[in-house]
N, C-alpha and C positions, 0 to 999 in steps of 0.2 A: 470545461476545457478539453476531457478526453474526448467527450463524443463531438464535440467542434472536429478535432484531429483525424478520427472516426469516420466522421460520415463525409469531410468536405477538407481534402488536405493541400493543403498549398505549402511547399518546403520553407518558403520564403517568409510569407503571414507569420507562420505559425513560430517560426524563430524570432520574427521580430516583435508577436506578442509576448509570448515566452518569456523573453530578456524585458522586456519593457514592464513584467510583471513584479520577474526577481530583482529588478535594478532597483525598487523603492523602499527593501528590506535592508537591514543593517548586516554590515559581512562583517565576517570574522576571516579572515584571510588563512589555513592553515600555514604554519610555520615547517620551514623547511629543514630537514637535518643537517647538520653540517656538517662536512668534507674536510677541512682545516681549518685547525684550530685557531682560538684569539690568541692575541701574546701572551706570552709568558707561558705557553705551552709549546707541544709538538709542531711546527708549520710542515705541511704536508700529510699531516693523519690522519687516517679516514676513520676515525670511530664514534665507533655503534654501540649504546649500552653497555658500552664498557668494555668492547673488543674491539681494539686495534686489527682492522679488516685490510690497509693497505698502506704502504707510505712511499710518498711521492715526493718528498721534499729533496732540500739540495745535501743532503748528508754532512757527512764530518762527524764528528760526536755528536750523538745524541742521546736524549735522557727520555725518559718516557713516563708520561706523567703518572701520579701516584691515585688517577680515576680508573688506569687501565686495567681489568681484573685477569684478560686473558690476550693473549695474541695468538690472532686466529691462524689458518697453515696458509702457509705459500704469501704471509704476507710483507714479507722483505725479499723474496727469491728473485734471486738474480740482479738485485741493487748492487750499483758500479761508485755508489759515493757514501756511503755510511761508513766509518772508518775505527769507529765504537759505539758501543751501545749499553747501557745504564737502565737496569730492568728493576724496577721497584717490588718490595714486598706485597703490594696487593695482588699481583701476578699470580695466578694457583694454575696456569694451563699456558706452555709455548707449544704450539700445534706442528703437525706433521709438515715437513721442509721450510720453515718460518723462516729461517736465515739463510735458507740453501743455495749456495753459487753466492753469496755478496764478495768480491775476489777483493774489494780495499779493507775487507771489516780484520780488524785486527786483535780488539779486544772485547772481551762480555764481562759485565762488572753487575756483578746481583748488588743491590745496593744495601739489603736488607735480610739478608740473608740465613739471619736465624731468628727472627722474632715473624718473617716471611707467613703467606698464607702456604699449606702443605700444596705442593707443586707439584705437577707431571709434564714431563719435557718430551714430545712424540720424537718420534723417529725418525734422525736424519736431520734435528732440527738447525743444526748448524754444519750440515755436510757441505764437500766443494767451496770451503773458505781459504782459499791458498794462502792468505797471509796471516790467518788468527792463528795468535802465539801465547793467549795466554787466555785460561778458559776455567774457573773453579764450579764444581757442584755444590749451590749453596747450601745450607744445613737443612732449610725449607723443602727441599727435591727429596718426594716420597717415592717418585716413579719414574724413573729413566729407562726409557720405551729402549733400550736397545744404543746401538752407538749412534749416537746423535751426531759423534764430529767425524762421520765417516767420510773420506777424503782430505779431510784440511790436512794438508802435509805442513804447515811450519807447524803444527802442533806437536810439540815434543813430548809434553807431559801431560795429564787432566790428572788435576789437583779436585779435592772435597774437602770441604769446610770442616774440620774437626768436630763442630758438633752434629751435624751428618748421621744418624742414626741408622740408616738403613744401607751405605754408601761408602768402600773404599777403595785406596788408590793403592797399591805399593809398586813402587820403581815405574811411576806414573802412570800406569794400566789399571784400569775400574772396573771394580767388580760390584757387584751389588745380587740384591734377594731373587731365586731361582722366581719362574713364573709359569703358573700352570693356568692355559685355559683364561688369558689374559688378567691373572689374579698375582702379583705377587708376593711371595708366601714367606712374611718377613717373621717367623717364628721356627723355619725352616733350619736345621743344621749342615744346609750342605750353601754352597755360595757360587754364582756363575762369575767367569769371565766375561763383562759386558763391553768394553773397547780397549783397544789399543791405538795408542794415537799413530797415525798417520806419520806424523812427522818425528819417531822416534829412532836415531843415529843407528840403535845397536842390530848387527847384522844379525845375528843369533837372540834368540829367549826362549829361556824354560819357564813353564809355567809351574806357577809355585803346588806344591800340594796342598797347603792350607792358606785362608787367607783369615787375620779377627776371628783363627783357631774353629772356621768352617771349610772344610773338605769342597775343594774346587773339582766339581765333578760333570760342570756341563760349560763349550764355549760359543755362548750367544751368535746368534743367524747376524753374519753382518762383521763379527767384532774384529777382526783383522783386514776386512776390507782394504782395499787400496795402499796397503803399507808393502810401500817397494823397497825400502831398505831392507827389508825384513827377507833373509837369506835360508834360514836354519831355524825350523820349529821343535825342542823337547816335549813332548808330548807326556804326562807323569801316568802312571798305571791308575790310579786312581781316578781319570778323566771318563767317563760313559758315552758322553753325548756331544758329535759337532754339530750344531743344528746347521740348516740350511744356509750357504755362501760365506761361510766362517769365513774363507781365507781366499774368497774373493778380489782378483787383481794385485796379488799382492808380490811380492819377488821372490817368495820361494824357489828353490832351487833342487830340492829334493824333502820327503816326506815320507816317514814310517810311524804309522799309525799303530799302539799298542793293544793288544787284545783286549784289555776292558773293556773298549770302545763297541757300544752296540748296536749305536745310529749315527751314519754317516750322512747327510742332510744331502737335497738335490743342491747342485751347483757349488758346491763346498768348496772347491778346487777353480772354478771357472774364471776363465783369461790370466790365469797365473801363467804368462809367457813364459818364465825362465824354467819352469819346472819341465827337470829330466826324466826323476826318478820318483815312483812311489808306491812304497808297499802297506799294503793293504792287512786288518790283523784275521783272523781266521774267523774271526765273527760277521764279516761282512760278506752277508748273502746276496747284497743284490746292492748295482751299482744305481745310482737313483738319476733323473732325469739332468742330462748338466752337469756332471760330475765333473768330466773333465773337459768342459769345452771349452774350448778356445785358448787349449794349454798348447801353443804350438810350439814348442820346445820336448815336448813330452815325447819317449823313446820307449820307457819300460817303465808295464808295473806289473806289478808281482800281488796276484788276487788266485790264489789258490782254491780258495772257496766258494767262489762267487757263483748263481747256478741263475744268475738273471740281468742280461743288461737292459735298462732302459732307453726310452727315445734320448738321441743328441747327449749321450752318455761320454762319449769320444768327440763328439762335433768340432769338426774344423783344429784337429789335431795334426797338422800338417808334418809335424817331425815322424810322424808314426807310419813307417815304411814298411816292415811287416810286423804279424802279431801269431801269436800261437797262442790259442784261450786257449783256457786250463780242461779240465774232460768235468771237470764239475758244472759245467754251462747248461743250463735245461731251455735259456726262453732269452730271446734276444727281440726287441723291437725293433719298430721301424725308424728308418733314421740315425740307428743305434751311430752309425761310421759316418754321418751326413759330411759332406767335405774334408776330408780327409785327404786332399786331393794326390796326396805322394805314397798312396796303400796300394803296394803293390802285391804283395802274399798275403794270404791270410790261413791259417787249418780252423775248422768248423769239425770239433770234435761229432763221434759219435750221438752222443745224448742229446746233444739239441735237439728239441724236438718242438718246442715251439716256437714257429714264425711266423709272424705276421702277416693274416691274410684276412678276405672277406670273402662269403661264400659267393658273390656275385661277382667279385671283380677280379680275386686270386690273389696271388703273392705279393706285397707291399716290397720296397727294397731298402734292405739294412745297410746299401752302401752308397747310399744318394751321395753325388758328384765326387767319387772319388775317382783316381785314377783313373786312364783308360788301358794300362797295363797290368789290372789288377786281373790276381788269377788266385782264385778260389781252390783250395784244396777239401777234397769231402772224401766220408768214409762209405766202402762202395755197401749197397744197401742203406746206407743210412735216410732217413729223414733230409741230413743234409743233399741228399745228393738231389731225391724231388725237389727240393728248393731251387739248388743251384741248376737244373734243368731248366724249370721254369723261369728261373732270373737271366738265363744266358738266351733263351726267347725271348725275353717280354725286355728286357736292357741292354742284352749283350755282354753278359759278365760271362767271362772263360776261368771253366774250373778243369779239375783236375782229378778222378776217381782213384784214389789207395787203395790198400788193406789194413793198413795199423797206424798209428802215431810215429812209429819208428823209422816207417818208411820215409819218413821227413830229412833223415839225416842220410841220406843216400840219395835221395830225387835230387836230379840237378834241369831246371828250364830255365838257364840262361841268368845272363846278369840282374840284379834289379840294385834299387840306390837305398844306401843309409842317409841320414838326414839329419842336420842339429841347424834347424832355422834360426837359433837365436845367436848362433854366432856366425852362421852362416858358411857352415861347410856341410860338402857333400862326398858323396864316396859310392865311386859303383862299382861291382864284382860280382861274381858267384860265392854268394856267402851262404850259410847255412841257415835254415829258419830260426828263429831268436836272437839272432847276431842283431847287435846296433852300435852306433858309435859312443866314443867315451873320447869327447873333446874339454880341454881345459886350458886356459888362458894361462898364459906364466910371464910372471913378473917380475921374477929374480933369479935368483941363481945363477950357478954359471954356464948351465944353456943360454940363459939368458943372455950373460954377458958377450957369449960368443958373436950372438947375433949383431949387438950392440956395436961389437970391434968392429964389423964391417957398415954399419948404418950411417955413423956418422952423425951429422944432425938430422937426418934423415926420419920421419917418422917410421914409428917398427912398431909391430903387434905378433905377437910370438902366442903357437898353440900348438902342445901336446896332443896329439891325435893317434887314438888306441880303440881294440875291440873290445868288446865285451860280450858275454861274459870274458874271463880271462882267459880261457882255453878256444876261442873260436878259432876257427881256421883263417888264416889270412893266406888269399888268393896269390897266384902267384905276378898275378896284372890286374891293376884297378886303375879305375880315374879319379884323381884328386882335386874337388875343383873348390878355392876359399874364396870369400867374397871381398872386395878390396875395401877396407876401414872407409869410413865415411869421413872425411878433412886430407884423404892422403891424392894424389892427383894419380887418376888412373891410368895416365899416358907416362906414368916414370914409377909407377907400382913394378916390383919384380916378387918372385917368389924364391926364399931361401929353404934349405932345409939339412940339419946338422948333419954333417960325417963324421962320424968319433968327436974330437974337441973341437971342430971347424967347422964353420958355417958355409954355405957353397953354396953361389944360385945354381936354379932350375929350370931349364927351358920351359918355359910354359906358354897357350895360349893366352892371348888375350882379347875377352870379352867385355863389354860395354861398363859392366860394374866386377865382374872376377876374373881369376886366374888359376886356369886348367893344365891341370899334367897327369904322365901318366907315370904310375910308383910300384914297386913291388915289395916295397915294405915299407911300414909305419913309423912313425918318432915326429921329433920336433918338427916344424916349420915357421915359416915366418912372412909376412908379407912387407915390404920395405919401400918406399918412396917419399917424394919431395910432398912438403904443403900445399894443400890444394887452395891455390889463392884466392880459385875463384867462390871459394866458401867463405863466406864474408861475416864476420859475427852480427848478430840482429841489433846495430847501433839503435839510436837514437833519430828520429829523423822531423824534420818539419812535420806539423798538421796536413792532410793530403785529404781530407775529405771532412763535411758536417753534415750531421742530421738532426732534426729537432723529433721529438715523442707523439708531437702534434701539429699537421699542416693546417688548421681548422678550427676555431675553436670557438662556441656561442656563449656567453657567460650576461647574468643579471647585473644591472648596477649593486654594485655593495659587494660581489660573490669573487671568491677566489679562486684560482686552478696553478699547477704548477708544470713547466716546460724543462724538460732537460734535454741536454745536448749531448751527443755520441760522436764523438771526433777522431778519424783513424789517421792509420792504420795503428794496430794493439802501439809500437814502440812508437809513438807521435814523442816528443820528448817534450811537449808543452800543449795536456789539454783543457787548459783553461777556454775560458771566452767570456766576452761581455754583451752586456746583454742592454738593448736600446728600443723604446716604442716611439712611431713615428707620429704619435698623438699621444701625448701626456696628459691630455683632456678627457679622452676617452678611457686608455687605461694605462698603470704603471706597470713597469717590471722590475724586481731585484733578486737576484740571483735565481731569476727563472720562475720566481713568481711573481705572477701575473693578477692585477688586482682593479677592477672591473670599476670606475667612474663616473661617466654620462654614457647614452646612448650614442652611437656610431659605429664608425670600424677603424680601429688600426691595424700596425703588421709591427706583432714585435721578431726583434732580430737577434740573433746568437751569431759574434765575430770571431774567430779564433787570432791565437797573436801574428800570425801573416797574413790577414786579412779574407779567409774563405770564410761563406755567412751562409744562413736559411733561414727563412723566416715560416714564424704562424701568422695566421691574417684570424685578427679575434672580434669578435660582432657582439657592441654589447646592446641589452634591451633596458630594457626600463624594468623595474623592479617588480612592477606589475602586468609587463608582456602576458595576453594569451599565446603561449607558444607550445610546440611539439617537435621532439629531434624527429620522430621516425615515426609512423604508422604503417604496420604490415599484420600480415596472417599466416599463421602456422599450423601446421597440423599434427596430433597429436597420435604415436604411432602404434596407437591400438584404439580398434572400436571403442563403444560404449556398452554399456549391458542392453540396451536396445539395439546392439548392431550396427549403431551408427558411426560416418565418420564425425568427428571432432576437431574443429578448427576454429583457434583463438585469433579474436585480432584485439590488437594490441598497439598501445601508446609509448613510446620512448621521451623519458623527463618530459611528462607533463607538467605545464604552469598556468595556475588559473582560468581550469576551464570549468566550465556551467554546462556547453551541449556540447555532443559528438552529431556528425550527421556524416552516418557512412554510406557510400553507393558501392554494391557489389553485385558480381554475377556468382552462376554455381554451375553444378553439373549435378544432377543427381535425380532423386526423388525424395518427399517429407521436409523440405526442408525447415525445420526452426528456430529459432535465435534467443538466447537468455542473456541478460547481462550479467555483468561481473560484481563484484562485491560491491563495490563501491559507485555504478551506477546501476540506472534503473529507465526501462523500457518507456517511453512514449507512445502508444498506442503500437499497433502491430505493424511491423517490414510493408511497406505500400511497393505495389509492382510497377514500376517504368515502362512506357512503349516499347522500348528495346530488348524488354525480359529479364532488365536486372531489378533489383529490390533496392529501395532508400528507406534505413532505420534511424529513429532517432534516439539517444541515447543522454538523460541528464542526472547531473551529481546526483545521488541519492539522499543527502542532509539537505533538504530545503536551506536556499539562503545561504549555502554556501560555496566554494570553487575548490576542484578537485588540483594537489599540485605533489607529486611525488618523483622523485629519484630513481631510474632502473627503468625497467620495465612493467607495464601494469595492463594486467586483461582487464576492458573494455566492453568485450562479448563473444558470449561462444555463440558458433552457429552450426546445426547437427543435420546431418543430410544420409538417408537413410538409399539403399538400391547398393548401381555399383558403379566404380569408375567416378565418386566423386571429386568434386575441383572448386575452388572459391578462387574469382579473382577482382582484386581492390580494384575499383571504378574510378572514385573519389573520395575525398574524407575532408570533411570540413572544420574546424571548430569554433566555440565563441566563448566570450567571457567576460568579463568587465575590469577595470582598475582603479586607482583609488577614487575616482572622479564619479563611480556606479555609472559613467555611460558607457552601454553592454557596444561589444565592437565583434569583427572576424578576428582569428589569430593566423597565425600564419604556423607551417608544418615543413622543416627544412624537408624533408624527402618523403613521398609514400612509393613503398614498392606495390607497383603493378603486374607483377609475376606472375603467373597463376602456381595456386599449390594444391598437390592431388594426393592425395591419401593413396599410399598403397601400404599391403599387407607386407606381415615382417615374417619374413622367413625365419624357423624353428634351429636354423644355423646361423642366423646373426646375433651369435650372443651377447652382444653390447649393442644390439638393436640401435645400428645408425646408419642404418639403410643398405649395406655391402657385406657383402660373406667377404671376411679376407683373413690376412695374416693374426689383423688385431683377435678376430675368432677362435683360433686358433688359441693365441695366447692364452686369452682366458681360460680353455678346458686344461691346457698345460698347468698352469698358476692353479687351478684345482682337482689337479690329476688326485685319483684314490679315493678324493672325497665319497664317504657313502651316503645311503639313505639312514638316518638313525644319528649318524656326527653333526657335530656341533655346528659347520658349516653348510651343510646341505640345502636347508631352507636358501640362502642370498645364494650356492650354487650350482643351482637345481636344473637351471636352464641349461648350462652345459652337460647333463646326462639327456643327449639329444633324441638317443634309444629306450632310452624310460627306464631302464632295466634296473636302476636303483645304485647304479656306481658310475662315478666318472672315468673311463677307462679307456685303452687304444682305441677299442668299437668307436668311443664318441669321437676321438681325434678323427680316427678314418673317417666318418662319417660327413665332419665339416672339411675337411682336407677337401675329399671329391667336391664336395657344393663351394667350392672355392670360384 
């Protein structure tokens, strides 16, 4: 047969002797895995040997069968209908973001909880569950990777199963065994803080010094995340370590950190909007990457020791108007003040001495998009001052040459502005460098009251506004300008502000959202007006829009898939729908599953209760269809050790095929073709008139029909030179049914694209074809890493200068090839 194919090839003959040969043997038809389950299990669950890989079903409570050994990551993320969920003891692994975003899930019930297989629950794995309220650590959980319920704000408490050996809760906060080196070191005598729920009422918490009479001496990367209640952190002397985004997002308001503390983790502090104030203890040498970004409330912090800021250390710290680092400053990166956009002073001590530069390109800038009134103060001679030379060429930053730190408090250039963006007051004068505002809401007293006599039913928002430190100089004319409440109507907003025991308006301007005056001294204020009607609270409204999960959908006689429905907008106040196929012959549907009958097509359809619909149009085959979703070729983004490119083609849900017969062109030189596992060559690629090549390609188990799920290589084809390129011609296939008469199948789509190998640049370090921000991130994400750490090997790529550390150089380096 091969030298028939060999010497004398006809595409056509040769498939129809082919099939006419394997049709007389007995098949064995591979059996397919299933997607969802029979009854009386999970409907919608995709599992695999025993890992629940996805779930699609129509949620509500659900249980989860007691074959599941592991739930894989991300495999409920972002489910809008599960509303509980019932994890059985065979469970030993819930994977990284497994529950993440389910915003109906409300409950988690281990069902089995101490007699359980020993459990590790990754990280995150129940984050952004807005409405789960009730959540225990069964006694089975050996390893809680971290706050797993990071954002669920109703979660008030996380309770642990008393028999819990490794795992406790007091005044609903989890602690559990320090961890070194992803080892948890449960024989250890000291105990971390590993979460704090989200959703827990008390404005203020001290952390205990002991916990199960083990010294709480480190708090877990993560473990206060997203807790905006959360006002006022005690800090115990006995604490050593914040690791990395402890107190991420959270409502802090102010933070003093106690000397024991020896590692302050990058982003420790980041997008904590309300945060004013925060000092730092004398051990903290250096502020880490992220520190304080995206605290736009932030005014003062008090780091005496500090001799190194990081990149994006301050980033987008908009309250922070001016700053006077300390003289212990040695080394500032680039980016250090990235959007800062309201820095208008700044003193750049003496001792800095190192900035951020490249010996080809020169100075980086530590004040990317800040201000365009910012004015740089330096010491004359110093280091600072070449910097700020070259920054006010190459940016246009305007500095300012002294002779001492002292002269700060006699220089006067003009007014610049204070700033508390979280409540939305400003203030400008000639103030002295370190001056900031000290604004506070008040909500009683009898200032308050005062205001109150003349409001009326009027909405009132009353703010003490003061300098700080307490001895600054208060100018003798400033602009005062608050921002008008968000519900009050800004065409009947005024501005009050106390005389002795009287409240008294204030001329002021008025702008689109505030109210400007001009003041010569400080105290009470208040801003006062009618309801803003046209702020309307988010009711309840009709269904306005539907979408179904699938417009399309090919399914086998006997086989299942499931449709869900997305009906807005978020307050729709009814979104149900029902659900109707317009061929009950072909296939049913109940509550969005869809369950495959005879061959044909219907459309099934999702209604909501005022009548807006979408439909899927689903195509079913016969049991034994040769079919294929998709046939295409990819290339894979590195040579070979022969130097060649590398381009797979490939089958999408294969069923019951026997041959492939692909036609292709190329580009290149050498070119040769191997198949894939699971098939096996036909004699060698025959060249077409046209210059393209036709392979043939059949199952490799004699007598039998290839049929699998996913994706599956087919064949590699390797083309050696340069500039190569593979582009699909045609793709045929065949196969038989129960009946053994061998037939064509049909292939909903092949892509005819052409796909060209190019080389990956030594700066695209997530290799997906573009230098960009994602690049970036990644050397960030492993800033410091060296050669010789634990990490180095997986990330190695981002040391792009070789040099044996991940460090500014590699930042810079991908920055420019951006």
């Amino acid at each position: 047969m091969s030298d028939i194919v060999k010497n004398r090839f006809d595409k056509r003959l040769a498939i129809v002797f082919l099939l006419a040969a394997l049709a007389i043997l007995i098949l064995l038809p591979l059996s397919e895995g299933k997607v969802f389950a029979d009854d009386g299990e999970l409907i919608g669950a995709n599992i695999k040997d025993g890992v629940l890989k996805g779930y699609y079903g129509p949620g509500g409570d659900i249980v989860i069968p007691n074959t599941v050994t592991a739930i894989d990551k991300e495999a409920f993320l972002d489910n809008k209908k599960v509303t509980s969920v019932t994890i059985p003891g065979s469970v030993s692994s819930i994977g990284y973001k497994a529950f993440k975003g389910c915003r109906e899930l409300k409950k988690v019930i281990f069902s089995d909880s101490a007699d359980g297989a020993d459990m590790t629950i990754r990280l995150e794995a129940f984050a952004g569950c807005p409405k789960l309220e009730e959540a225990t650590i069964p006694a089975c959980a050996k390893y809680v990777t971290g706050n797993v319920f990071k954002g669920s704000s109703s979660l008030k408490e996380i309770k642990v199963d008393p028999g819990n050996k490794y795992y406790r809760t007091k005044d609903g906060v989890l602690f559990g065994p320090n961890v070194i080196a992803g080892e948890p070191q449960y024989n250890d005598n000291e105990i971390v803080l590993t979460a704090y729920p989200a959703g827990k009422e008390d404005g203020k918490y001290r952390i205990p010094d002991k916990v199960a009479g083990k010294t709480v001496k480190r708090l877990w990367a993560g473990s206060f995340a997203q807790c905006k209640n959360l006002k006022q952190i005690d800090i115990p002397d006995n604490v050593e370590d914040l690791s990395g985004y402890t107190f991420v997002g959270s409502g802090l308001t102010s933070v003093k950190i106690p000397e024991t503390v020896k590692e302050i983790g990058a982003g420790t502090f980041e997008a904590c909007a309300d945060l004013t104030d925060a000092e730092l203890p004398s051990t903290a040498k250096k502020l880490e990457q992220g520190l304080f970004e995206g605290c736009t409330s932030l005014q003062r912090v008090k780091m005496d020791s500090v001799n190194y800021i990081d990149m994006n250390a301050f980033k987008n710290c908009t309250s922070l108007t001016n700053l006077v680092l300390p003289e212990s400053i040695k080394k500032i990166e680039v980016d250090a003040f990235k959007g800062c956009k309201n820095l208008e002073r700044v003193y750049l001590p003496a001792g800095v001495t190192g900035f951020p530069r490249d010996a080809y390109v020169g100075y980086f800038n530590i004040f990317t998009d800040t201000s365009p009134n910012l004015l740089v103060y330096v010491i004359k001679g110093s280091e600072g001052e070449k910097y700020a030379t070259a920054m006010n060429k190459s940016a246009g930053i305007k500095f300012k040459t002294i002779d001492g730190r002292d002269d700060l408090d006699t220089t006067r250039d003009g007014a610049f502005h204070l700033m508390d963006m979280g409540k939305k007051v400003k203030l400008s004068g000639e103030f002295n460098m370190g001056t900031s505002l000290d604004v506070n809401e008040v909500k009683s007293g009898k200032e308050f009251e005062a205001f109150k006599l003349v409001s009326g039913e009027k909405k009132l928002k009353v703010y003490r506004v003061g300098l700080l430190p307490k001895t600054a100089k208060v100018p003798g004319s400033m602009e005062l300008a608050i921002g008008i409440p968000v519900g009050t109507d800004g065409k009947d907003a005024a501005l009050y502000r106390l005389n002795g025991d009287r409240a008294e308006k204030v001329e002021a301007e008025k702008l689109s959202k505030t109210l400007k005056t001009t003041v010569d001294s400080l105290g009470y204020f208040a801003v006062i007006g009618k309801n803003d009607e046209s702020v309307v609270p988010d009711l309840p409204v009709d269904p306005q829009t539907i979408k179904l999960n699938k417009e399309k959908v090919r399914l086998k006689v006997g086989k299942t898939v499931v449709l869900s429905s997305t009906v807005g907008p978020d307050n729709a106040k009814d979104k149900s729908v029902t659900w109707k196929s317009s061929d009950e012959s072909v296939a049913t549907v109940v509550n969005g599953v869809v369950t495959a009958k005879n061959e044909g097509i219907t459309k099934i359809r999702a209604t909501t209760v005022n009548g807006l619909s979408a439909e899927c149009e689903v195509t079913v085959t016969a049991e034994d269809a040769v079919t294929a979703k998709k046939a295409s070729v990819s290339v894979e983004k590195k040579l070979d050790g022969d130097n060649n490119a590398v381009f797979n083609f490939s089958l999408e849900d294969a069923s019951n095929i026997a041959m492939v017969e692909m036609t292709f062109s190329h580009e290149g030189s050498d070119m040769k073709i191997e198949a894939g596992e699971n098939f096996k060559l036909l004699g060698a690629p025959v060249k077409n008139g046209d210059g393209s090549h036709t392979a043939v390609l059949t199952c490799n188990k004699e007598g039998e029909l290839f049929s699998a799920d996913g994706t599956t290589k087919v064949a590699t084809i390797k083309i050696a030179g340069k500039e190569q390129k593979v582009t699909l011609k045609e793709v045929k296939i065949t196969g038989w049914g129960k009946d053994k008469i061998s037939r064509f199948g049909t292939i909903e789509s092949i892509d005819k694209e052409t796909v060209a190998y190019k080389p990956i640049s030594k700066y695209d370090i997530n290799e997906d074809g573009s230098v960009d921000k994602t690049d970036l991130d990644e050397v960030r994400k492993n800033y410091r890493v060296a050669a010789g750490d634990p990490g180095y090997e997986s990330a190695g790529r981002c040391d792009v200068n070789e040099d044996g550390v991940i460090d500014v150089q590699d930042l810079i380096e991908v920055k420019i090839n951006m």
